[in-house]
C-alpha positions as CSV (number, residue, x, y, z in Angstrom):
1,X,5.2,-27.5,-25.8
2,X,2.4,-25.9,-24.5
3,X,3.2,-22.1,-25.5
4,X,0.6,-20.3,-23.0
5,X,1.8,-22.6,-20.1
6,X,5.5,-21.7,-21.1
7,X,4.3,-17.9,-21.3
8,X,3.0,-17.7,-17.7
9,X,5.7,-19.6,-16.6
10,X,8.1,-16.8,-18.4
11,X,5.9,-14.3,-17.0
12,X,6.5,-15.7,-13.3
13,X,9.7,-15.8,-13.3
14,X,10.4,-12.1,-14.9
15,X,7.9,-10.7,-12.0
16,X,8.9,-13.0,-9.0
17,X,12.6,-12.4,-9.6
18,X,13.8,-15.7,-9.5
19,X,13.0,-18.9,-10.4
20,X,12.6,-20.7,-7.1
21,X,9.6,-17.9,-6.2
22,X,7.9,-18.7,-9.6
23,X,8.4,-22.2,-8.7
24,X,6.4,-21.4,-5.9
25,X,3.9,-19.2,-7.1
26,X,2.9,-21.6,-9.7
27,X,3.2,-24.7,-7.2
28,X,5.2,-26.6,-9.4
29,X,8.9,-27.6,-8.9
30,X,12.1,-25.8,-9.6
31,X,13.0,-28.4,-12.2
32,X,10.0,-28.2,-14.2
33,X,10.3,-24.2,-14.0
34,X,13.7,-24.6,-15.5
35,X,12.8,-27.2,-18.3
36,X,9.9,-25.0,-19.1
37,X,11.7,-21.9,-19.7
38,X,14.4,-23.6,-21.6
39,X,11.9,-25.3,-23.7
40,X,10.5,-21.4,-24.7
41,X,14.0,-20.4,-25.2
42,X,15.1,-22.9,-27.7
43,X,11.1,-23.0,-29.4
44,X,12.0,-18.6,-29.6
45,X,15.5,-19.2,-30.6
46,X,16.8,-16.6,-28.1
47,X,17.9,-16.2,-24.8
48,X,15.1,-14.6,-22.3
49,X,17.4,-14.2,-19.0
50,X,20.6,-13.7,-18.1
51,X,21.1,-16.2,-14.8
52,X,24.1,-16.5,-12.8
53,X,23.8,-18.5,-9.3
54,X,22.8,-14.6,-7.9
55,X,20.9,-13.2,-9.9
56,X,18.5,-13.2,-13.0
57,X,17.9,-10.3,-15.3
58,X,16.1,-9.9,-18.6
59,X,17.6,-9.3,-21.8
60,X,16.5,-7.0,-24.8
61,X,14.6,-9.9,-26.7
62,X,13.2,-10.9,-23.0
63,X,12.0,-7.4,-21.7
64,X,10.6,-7.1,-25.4
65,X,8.5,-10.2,-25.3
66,X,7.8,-10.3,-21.4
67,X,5.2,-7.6,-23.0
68,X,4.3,-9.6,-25.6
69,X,3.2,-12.7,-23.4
70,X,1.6,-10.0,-21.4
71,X,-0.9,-8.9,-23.7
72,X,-1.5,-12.9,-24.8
73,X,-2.6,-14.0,-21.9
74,X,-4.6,-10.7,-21.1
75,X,-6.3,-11.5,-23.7
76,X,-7.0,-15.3,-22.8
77,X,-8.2,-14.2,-19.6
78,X,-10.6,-11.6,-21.1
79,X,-12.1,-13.8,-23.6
80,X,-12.4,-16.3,-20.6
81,X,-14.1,-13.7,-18.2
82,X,-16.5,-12.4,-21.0
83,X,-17.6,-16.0,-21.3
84,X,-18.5,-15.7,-17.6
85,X,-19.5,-12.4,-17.1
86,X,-23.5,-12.7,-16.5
87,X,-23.7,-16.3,-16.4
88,X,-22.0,-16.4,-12.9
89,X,-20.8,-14.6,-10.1
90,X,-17.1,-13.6,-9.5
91,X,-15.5,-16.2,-7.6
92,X,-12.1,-17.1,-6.4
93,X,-9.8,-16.2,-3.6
94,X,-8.0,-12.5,-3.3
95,X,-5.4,-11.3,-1.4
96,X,-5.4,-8.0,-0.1
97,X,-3.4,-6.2,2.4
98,X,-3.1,-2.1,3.9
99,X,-1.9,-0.6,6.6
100,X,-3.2,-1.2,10.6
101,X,-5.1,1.9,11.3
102,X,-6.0,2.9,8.1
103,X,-7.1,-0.3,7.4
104,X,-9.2,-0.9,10.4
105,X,-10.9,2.4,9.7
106,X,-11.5,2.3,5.9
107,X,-10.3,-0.8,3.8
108,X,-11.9,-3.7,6.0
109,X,-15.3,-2.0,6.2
110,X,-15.1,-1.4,2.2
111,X,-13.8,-4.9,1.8
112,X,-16.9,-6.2,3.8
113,X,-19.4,-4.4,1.8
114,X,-17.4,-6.2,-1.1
115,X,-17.8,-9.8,0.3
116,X,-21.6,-9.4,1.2
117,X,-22.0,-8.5,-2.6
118,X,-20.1,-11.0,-4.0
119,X,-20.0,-14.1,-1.2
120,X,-18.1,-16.7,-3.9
121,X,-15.1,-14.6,-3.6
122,X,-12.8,-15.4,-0.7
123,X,-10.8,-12.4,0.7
124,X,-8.0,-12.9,2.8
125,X,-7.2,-9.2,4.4
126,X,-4.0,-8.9,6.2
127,X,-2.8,-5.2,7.7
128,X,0.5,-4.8,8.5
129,X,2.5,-1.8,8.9
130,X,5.5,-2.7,6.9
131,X,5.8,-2.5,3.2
132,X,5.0,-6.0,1.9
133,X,6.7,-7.5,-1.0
134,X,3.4,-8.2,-2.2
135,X,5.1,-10.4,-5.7
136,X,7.0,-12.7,-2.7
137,X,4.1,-13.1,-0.5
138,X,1.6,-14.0,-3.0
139,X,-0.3,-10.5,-2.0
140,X,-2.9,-9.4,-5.1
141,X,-4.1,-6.1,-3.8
142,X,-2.2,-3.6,-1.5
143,X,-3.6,0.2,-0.2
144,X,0.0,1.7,0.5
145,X,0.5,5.6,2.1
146,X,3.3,7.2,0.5
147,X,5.5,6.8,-2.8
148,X,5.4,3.6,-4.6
149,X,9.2,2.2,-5.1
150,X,8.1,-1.1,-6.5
151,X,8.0,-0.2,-10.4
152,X,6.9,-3.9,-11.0
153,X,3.6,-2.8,-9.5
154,X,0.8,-0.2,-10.8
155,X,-0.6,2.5,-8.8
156,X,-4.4,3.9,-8.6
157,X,-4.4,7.2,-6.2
158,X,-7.1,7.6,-4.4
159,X,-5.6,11.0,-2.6
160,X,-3.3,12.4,0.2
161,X,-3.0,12.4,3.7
162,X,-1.6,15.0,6.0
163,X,0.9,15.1,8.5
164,X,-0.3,16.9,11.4
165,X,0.7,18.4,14.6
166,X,-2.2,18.1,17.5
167,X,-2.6,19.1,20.7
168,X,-5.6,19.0,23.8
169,X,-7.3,22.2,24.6
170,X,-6.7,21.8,28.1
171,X,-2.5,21.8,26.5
172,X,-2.8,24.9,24.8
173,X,-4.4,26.8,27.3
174,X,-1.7,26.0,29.8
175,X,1.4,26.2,27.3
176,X,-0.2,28.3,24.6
177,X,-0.4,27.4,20.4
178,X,3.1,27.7,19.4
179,X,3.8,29.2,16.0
180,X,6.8,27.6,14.9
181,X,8.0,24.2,15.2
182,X,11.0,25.7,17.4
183,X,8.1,26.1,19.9
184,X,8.0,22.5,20.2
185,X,12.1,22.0,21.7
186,X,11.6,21.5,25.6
187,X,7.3,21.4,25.2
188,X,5.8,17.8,26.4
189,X,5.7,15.7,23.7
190,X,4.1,12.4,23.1
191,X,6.2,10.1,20.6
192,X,5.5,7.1,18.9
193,X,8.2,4.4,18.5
194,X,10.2,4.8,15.2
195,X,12.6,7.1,13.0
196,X,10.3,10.0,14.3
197,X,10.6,9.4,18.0
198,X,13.0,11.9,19.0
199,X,12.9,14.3,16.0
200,X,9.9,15.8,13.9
201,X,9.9,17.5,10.2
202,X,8.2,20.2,9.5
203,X,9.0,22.7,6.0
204,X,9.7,26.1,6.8
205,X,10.4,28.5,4.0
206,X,10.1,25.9,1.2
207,X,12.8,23.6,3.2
208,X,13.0,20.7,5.6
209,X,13.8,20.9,9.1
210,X,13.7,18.7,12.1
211,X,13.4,19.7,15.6
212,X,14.5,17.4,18.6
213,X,11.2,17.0,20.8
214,X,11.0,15.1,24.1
215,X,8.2,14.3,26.6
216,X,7.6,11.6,29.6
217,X,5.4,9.3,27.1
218,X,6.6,6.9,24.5
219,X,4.3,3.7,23.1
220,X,4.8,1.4,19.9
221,X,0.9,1.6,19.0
222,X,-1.2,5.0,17.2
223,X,-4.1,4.1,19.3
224,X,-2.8,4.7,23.1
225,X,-0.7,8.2,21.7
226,X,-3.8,9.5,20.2
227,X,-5.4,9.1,23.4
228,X,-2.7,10.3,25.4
229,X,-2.7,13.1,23.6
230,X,-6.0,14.2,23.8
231,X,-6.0,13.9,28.1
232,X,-3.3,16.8,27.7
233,X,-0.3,14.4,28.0
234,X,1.9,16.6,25.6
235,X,1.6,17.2,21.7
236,X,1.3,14.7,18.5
237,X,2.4,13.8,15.9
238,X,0.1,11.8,13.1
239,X,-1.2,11.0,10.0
240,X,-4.7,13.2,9.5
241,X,-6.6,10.2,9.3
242,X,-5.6,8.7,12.7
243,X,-6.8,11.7,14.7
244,X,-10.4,13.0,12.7
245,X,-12.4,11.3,15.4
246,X,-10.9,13.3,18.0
247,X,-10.5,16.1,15.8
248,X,-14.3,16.1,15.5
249,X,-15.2,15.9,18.8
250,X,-13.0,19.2,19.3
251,X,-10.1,16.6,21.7
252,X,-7.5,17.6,19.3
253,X,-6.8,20.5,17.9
254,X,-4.4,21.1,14.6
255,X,-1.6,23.4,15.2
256,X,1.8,24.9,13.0
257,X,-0.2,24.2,9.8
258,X,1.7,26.5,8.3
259,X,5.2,23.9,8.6
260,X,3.4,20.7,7.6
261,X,5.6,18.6,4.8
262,X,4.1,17.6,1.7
263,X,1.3,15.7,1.7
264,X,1.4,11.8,1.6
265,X,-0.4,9.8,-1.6
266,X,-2.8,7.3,-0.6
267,X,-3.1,4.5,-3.2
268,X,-4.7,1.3,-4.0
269,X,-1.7,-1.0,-6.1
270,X,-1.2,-4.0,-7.4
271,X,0.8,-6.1,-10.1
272,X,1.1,-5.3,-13.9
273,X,-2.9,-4.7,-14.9
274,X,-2.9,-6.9,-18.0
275,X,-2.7,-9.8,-16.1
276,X,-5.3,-8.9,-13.4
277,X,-8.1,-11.6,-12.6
278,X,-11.6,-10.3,-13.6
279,X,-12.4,-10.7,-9.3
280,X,-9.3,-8.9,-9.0
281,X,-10.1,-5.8,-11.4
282,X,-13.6,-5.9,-9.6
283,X,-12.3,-5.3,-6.4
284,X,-9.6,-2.4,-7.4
285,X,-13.0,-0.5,-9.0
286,X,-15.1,-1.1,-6.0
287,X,-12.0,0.4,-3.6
288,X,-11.5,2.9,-5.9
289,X,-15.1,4.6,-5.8
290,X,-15.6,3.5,-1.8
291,X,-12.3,4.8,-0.7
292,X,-11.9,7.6,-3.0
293,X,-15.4,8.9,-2.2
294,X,-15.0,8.3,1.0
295,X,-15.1,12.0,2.6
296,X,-13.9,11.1,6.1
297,X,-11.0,9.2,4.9
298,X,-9.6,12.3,2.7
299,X,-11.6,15.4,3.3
300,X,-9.2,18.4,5.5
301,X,-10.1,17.4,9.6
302,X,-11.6,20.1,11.3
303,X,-9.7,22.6,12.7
């Protein structure tokens, strides 16, 4: 039996979830995966899953060794980078994926500066505003906004991002700044398509609220609302980063500061960091300084 072939194999399957998606990620057939893994069970002595026709979970040995392998074949693929290190450039492909806007505006143009430094490795970028299983799509790199839910995955912040109410000065002169969200019930509103299209939250006192807004103007799409909003359409409501441009021009303004929820965590994640590629873990650094030194991608807007 070939035990580091058997170990990744293990590795796959405990990650992926199931054994037809480690089939896949390892493009080898479900039969072979199930030979192999039976093969390490009966070498081991013990079982390493649980399977029923549903499901598969790990058991104490398996959880207990899923480590083990881990470190095994971290260390393989060290010894194998070191060997490499200095005698040739990082190569290989990488998958990387972050939202639409923020990716547009940040992560591509960091990514670029990437893959004109090191042109033997062959990103694939895909931005999406969804929350990709990034284990089921074969994804190796993700920049997410928010909490991280996937505990299968490791997390590097990079910092937070704002929620923020804005408005046109042209808007506030006519309708004045309000000073508390109730301000905003009846006032033209520009909404984006989504949970928060007829309702925003704001904190007041230490607690959550919603109020109902309304106004003539609804789009699926950041872009055209931002805009909107700054020709006086009605208020907005956005992530910090998708208005700064207008916010530094002095289009937008930022008002009810005061109510915004908690900030949002900005961070750069990808699967269990033992097992990381050395092209891999050269890309998460290189994000991590551009993006987290990056002072127009965190830095308060102007007011």
């Amino acid at each position: 039996m070939d035990t580091l072939r058997a170990m990744r194999t293990f590795v796959d399957i405990a990650e992926h979830g199931s054994l037809t998606a480690a089939a896949r990620a390892l493009d080898c057939s479900l039969p072979a995966v199930v030979r192999t893994l039976a093969a390490l069970e009966a070498h081991l002595g013990v079982r390493l899953l649980n399977r029923t026709t549903r499901r598969i979970a790990l058991t104490d040995e398996g959880r207990s060794y899923l480590e083990s392998c881990r470190q095994v074949l971290s260390a393989v693929q060290d010894a194998e980078d070191a060997l490499k290190e200095g005698a040739t450039e990082p190569s290989g492909p990488i998958t990387l994926t972050a939202p639409v806007q923020f990716g547009q505006m940040y992560v591509a143009p960091a990514v670029t500066r990437f893959a004109l430094r090191h042109p033997r490795v062959k990103l694939r970028v895909l931005l999406h505003d969804r929350v990709v299983n990034m284990l089921e799509e074969s994804i190796d790199v993700g920049v997410r906004i928010g909490a991280l839910d996937d505990s299968g995955l490791i997390a590097r912040p990079l910092g937070t991002i704002r929620r923020v109410v804005v408005a046109s000065p042209a808007l506030l002169a006519a309708h004045g700044e309000p000073q508390h969200p109730d301000a905003l019930r009846g006032a033209p509103c520009v909404r984006f398509t989504g949970a928060s299209s007829f309702a925003w939250s704001f904190h007041v006192n230490g607690r959550a609220m919603t109020v109902p807004v309304a106004g003539n103007l609804e789009f699926n799409h950041i872009a055209p609302a931002v805009d909107a909003c700054a020709a006086g359409a009605g208020f907005g409501l956005f992530l910090s980063y998708q208005v700064r441009p207008q916010l530094a021009r002095g289009e937008l303004r930022v008002v009810l500061r005061d109510f915004e929820p908690p900030p949002r965590p900005v961070s750069i994640v990808y699967p269990h960091a033992r097992l990381l590629p050395g092209r891999t873990r050269l890309l998460v650094d290189w994000l991590a300084r551009e993006l987290g030194s990056d002072s127009t991608a965190f830095a308060p807007e102007p007011a």
